[in-house]
C-alpha positions in Angstrom: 10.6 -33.0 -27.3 12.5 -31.1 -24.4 12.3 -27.8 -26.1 8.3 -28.6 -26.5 8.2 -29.4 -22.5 10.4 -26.1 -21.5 8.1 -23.6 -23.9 4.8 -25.4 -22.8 6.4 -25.0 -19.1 7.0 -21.3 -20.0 3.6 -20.8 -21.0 1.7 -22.5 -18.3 4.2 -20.4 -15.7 3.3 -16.8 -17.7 -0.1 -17.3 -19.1 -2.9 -15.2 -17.7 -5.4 -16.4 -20.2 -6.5 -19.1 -17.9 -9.7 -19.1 -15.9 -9.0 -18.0 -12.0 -11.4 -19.1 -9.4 -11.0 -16.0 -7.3 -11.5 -16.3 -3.3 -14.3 -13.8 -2.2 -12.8 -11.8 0.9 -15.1 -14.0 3.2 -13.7 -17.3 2.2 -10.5 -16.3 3.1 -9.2 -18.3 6.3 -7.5 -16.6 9.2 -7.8 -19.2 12.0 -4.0 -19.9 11.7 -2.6 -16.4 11.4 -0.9 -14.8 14.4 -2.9 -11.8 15.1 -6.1 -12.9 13.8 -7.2 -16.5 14.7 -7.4 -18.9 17.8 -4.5 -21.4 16.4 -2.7 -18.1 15.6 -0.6 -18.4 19.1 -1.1 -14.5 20.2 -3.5 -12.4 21.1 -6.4 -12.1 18.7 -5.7 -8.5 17.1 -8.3 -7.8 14.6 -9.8 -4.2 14.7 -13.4 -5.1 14.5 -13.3 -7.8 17.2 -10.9 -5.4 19.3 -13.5 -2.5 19.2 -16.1 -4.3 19.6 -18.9 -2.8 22.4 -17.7 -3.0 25.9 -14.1 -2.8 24.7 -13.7 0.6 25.9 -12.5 1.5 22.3 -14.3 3.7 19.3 -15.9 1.3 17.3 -14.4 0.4 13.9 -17.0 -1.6 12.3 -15.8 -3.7 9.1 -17.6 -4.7 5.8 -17.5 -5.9 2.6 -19.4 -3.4 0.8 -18.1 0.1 2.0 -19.9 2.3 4.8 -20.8 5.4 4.4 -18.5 8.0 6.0 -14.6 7.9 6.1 -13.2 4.5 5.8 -10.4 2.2 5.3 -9.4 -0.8 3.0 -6.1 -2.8 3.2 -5.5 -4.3 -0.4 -2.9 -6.4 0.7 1.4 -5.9 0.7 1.2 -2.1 0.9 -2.0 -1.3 -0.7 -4.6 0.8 0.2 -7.7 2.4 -0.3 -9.0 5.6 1.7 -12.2 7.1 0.9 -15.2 9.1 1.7 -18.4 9.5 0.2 -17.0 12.3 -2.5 -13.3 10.9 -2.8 -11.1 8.5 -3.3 -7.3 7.4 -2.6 -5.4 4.8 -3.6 -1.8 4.1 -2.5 0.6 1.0 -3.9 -2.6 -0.9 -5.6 -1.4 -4.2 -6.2 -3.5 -7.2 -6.6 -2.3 -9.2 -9.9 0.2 -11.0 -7.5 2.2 -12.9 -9.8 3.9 -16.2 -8.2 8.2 -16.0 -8.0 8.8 -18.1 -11.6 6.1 -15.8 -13.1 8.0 -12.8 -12.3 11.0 -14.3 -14.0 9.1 -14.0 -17.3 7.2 -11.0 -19.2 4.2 -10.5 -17.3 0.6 -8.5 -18.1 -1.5 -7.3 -15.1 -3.7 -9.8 -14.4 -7.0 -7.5 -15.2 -9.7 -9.7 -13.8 -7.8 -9.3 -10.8 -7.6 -5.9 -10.3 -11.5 -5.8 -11.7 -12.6 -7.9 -8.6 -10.6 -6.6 -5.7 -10.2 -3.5 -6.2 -12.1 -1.2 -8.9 -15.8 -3.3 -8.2 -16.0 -2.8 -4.9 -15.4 0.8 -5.5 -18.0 1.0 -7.9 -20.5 -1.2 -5.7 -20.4 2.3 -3.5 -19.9 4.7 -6.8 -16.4 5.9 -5.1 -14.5 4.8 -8.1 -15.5 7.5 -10.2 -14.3 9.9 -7.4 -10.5 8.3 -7.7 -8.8 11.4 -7.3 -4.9 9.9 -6.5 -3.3 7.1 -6.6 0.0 7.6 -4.7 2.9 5.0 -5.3 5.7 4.5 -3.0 8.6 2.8 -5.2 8.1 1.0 -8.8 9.2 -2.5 -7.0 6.4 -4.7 -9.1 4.4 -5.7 -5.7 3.5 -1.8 -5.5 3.0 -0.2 -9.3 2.2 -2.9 -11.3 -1.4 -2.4 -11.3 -1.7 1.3 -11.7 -1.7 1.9 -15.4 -4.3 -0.5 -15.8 -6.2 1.3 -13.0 -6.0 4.7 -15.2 -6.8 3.4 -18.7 -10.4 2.7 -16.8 -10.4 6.4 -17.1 -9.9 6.6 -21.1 -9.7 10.5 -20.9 -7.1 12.3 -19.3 -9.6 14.5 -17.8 -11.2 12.2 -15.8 -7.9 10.5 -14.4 -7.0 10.7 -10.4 -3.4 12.4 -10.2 -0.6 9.6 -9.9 2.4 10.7 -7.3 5.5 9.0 -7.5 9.2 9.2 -8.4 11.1 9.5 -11.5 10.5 5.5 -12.1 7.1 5.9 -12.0 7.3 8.0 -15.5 9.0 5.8 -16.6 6.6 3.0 -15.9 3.8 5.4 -18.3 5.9 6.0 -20.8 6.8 2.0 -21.2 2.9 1.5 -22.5 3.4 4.1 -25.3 2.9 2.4 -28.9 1.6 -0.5 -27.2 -2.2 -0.2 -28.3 -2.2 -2.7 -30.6 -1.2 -5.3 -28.4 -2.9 -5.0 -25.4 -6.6 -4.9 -25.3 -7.5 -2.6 -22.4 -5.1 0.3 -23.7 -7.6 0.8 -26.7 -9.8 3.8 -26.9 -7.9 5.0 -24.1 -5.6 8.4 -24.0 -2.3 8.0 -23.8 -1.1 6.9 -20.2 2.1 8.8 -19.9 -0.1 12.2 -20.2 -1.6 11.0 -17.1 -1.2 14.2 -14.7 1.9 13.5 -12.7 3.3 14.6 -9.2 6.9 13.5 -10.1 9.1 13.7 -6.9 12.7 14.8 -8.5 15.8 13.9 -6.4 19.2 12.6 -6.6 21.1 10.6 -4.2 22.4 13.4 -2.7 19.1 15.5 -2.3 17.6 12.5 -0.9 20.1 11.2 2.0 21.9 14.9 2.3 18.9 17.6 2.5 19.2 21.4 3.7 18.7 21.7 7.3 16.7 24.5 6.4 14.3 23.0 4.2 11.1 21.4 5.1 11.0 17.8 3.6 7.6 17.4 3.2 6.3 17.6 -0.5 2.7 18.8 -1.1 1.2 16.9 -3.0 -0.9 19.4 -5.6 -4.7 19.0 -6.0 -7.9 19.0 -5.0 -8.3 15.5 -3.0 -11.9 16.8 -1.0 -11.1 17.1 2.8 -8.3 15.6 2.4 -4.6 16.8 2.2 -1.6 14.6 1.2 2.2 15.4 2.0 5.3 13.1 0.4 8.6 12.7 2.2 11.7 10.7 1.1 12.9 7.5 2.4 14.6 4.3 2.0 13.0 1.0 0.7 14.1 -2.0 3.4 17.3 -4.5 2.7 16.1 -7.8 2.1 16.3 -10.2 5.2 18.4 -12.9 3.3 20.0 -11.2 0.7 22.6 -8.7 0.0 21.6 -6.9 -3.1 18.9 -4.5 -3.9 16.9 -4.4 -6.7 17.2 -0.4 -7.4 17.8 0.9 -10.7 16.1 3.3 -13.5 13.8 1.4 -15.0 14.0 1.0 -18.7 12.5 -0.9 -22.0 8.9 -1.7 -22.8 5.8 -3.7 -21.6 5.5 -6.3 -20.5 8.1 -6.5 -18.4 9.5 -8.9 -16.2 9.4 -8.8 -12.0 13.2 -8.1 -12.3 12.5 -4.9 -14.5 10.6 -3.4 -11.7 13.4 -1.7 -9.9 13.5 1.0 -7.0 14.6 4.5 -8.0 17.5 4.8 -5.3 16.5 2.1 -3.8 14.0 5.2 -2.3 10.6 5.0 -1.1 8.3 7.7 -0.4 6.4 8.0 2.8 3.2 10.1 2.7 1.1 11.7 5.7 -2.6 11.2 4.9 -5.0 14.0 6.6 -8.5 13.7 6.5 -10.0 17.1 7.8 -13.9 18.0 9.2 -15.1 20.5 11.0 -15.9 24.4 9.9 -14.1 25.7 13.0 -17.6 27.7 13.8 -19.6 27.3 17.2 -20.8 23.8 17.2 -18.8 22.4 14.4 -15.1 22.4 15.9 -12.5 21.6 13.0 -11.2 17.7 13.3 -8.5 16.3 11.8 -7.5 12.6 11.1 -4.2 12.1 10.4 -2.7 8.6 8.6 1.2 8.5 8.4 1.8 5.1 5.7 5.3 3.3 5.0 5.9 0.1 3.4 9.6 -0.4 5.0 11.1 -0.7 7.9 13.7 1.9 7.2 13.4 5.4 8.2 15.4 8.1 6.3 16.1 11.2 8.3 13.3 10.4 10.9 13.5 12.7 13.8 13.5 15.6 11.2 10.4 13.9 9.3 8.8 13.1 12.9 9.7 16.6 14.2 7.4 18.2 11.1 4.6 15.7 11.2 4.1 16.4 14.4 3.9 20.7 13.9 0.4 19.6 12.6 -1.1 17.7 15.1 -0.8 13.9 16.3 -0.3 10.9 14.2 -3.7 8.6 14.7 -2.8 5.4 12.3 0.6 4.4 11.6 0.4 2.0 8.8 3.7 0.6 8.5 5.4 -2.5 6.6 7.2 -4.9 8.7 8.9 -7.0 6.1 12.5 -7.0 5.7 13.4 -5.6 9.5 16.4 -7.7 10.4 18.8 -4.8 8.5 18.3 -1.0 9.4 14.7 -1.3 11.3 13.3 2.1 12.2 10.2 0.7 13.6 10.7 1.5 16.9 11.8 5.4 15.7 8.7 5.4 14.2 6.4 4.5 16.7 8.5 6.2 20.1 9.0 9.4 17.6 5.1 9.7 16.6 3.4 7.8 19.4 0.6 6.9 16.9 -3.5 6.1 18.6 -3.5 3.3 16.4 -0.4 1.0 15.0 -2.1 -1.5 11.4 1.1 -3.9 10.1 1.2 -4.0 6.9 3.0 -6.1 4.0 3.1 -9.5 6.0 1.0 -11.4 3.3 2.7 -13.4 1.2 2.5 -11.6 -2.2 3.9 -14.2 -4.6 0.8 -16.5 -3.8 -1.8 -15.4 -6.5 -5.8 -14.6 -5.1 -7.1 -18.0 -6.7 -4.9 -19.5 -4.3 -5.4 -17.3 -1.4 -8.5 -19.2 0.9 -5.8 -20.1 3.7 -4.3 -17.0 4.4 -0.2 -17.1 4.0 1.7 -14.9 6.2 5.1 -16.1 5.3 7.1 -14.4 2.9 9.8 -17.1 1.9 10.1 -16.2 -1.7 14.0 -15.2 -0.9 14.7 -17.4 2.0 13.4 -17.5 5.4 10.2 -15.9 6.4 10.3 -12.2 5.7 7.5 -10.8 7.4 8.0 -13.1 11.1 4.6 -11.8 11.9 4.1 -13.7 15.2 7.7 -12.7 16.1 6.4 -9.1 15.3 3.7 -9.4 17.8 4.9 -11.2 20.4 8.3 -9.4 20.6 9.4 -6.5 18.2 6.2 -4.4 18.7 6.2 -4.8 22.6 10.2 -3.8 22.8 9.7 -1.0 20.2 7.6 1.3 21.9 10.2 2.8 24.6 9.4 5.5 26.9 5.9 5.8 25.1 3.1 4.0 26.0 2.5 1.7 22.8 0.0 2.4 20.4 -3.1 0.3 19.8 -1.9 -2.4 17.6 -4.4 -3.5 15.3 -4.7 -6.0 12.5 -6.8 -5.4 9.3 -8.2 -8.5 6.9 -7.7 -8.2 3.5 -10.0 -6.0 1.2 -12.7 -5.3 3.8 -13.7 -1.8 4.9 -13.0 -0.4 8.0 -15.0 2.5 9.1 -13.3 5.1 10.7 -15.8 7.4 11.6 -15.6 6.9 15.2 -12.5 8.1 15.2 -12.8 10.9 14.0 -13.0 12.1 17.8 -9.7 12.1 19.8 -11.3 9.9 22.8 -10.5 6.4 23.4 
């Protein structure tokens, strides 16, 4: 009888078979979170609301259903999508959210998921079929899980966006070989480890030790419309309340458990996002956007990585992860080094708490202790004393899974 209770207990913690009554991104409730909402206790943040007319600021209208134009969408954790009308990006896509016990067991990618939040709304505006990357920061589950399900939606190779990543990330492909048989959505589709791959190759000592000579910025190679994409190594964060890292090769085959997600060298790559207009000629001067994006605090050889960011122009959005800050916090490098327009926190959601149970949303990360992300402590405190002899950035907060247009900032004014 015990044995019958643990394996049903098993089941009901791993299954994925069950019906999910998903929370559309307009039921989801912000009035408590710092940033966002009157019971919040700060400042109410959000970009729309901020820009709104009279504010003195360009507009950044958001949506549901994706504007025309350049635009933003935060996923959720680290995930994003950046688009135009002829291409798209994805970076860290990460939506099946499986709850802490979950992740201590096998786990498949919650498809319906993944379906809803992030490949329909894409095709609602027909920029799914213009997926052209999908750029992955570290093979921690909360940041890769989703991808390989996002390219077998491409069943031939020669349709496929580019995936950018490090060695793990291979890795990650190659687990789903010989596994057609037993998972539905791999069938009729090409093999996912000949999915064209930027693999960035480095050791611990090319990583924390490079040339003074070299540049540290890794093109990433193909044609992603008007925009370009650069990689640069860095550090994933320590955790706030523990003293190990989950870093490792990562190693057997699907499904694998949230433990079997590790961090190649405990790294995680940065990349530098540039979206460029503009023919140069008389009345169509060349403009460039330019998105720098971390998920961690941490900040691995920064003045040398701010030093050749800045060669090509300003930094407009700093999208940055504020979990995991107590150890090692370059935060305040980051934004006093690049002196960013526009500062969007990201990764304060908490990520173990599945969509279907997502209407009230959580902003405390408590899965390994105390509260990871301390977003209101962010706010109130960190952000103000990070932004030393610079005048600090606009700091602006994003809801889930909505579009942001950008358009209006496509100008340098305001």
């Amino acid at each position: 009888m015990h044995r019958t209770i643990v394996v049903l207990a098993v089941a009901l913690a791993t299954s994925s078979a069950w019906a999910k009554d998903f929370v559309n991104p307009d039921q989801i409730v912000y009035d408590h979170v710092p940033g966002f909402g009157p019971q919040g206790g700060t400042e109410i943040l959000e970009w729309e609301r901020k820009s709104a007319p009279g504010s003195g600021e360009p507009a950044v209208t958001a949506s549901i259903d994706a504007q025309s134009g350049l635009r933003l969408r935060w996923l959720g954790a680290a995930g994003f999508e950046i688009s135009d009308d002829q291409t798209s990006i994805l970076v860290d896509p990460f939506v099946s959210r499986p709850t802490a016990l979950q992740g201590l067991f096998p786990l498949d990618i919650d498809t319906d998921a993944v379906d809803k939040y992030v490949i329909d709304p894409m095709m609602r505006k027909g920029s799914f079929k213009n997926l052209k990357a999908i750029l992955v920061s570290h093979t921690h589950i909360d940041h890769v899980q989703d991808v390989p399900y996002i390219l077998s939606r491409f069943p031939k190779i020669a349709d496929r966006p580019l995936v950018a990543g490090d060695r793990n990330l291979a890795c990650l492909l190659k687990a789903y070989n010989g596994r057609e048989k037993s998972i539905a959505w791999l069938k009729g589709a090409d093999v996912l480890s000949s999915t064209r791959q930027q693999i960035f190759d480095f050791n611990e000592k090319k990583k924390l030790n490079p040339p003074p000579n070299r540049k540290l910025g890794i093109a990433v190679v193909g044609s992603f419309g008007k925009f370009t994409i650069t990689a640069f190594i860095s550090e994933h964060g320590l955790y706030d309340d523990l003293i190990f890292t989950l870093e490792g090769t990562l190693r057997g085959k699907v499904p694998l458990t949230g433990l079997q997600y590790p961090a190649y060298l405990n790294s995680s790559m940065t990349y530098l996002i540039e979206y460029n207009t503009g023919s140069g000629a008389a009345g169509d001067p060349k403009r460039a956007l330019r998105l720098f994006l971390a998920d961690s605090a941490r900040f691995l050889n920064g003045q040398r990585v701010i030093t050749e960011v800045l060669q090509g122009g300003p930094v407009d959005l700093l999208l940055e992860g504020i979990a995991a800050r107590k150890k090692k916090n370059g935060i305040p490098q980051k934004i006093d080094g690049f002196n960013p327009r526009y500062f969007v926190p990201t990764h304060f959601d908490d990520f173990f708490v599945p969509l279907d149970q997502f209407q009230n949303f959580d902003f405390e990360i408590e899965a390994t202790g105390s509260d990871n992300a301390r977003l209101k402590e962010f706010i109130l405190q960190d952000f103000p004393s990070s932004c030393g002899a610079t005048a600090c950035p606009k700091l602006r907060m994003m809801k889930m899974f909505y579009y942001y247009s950008l358009e209006k900032l496509l100008t340098r004014e305001g």
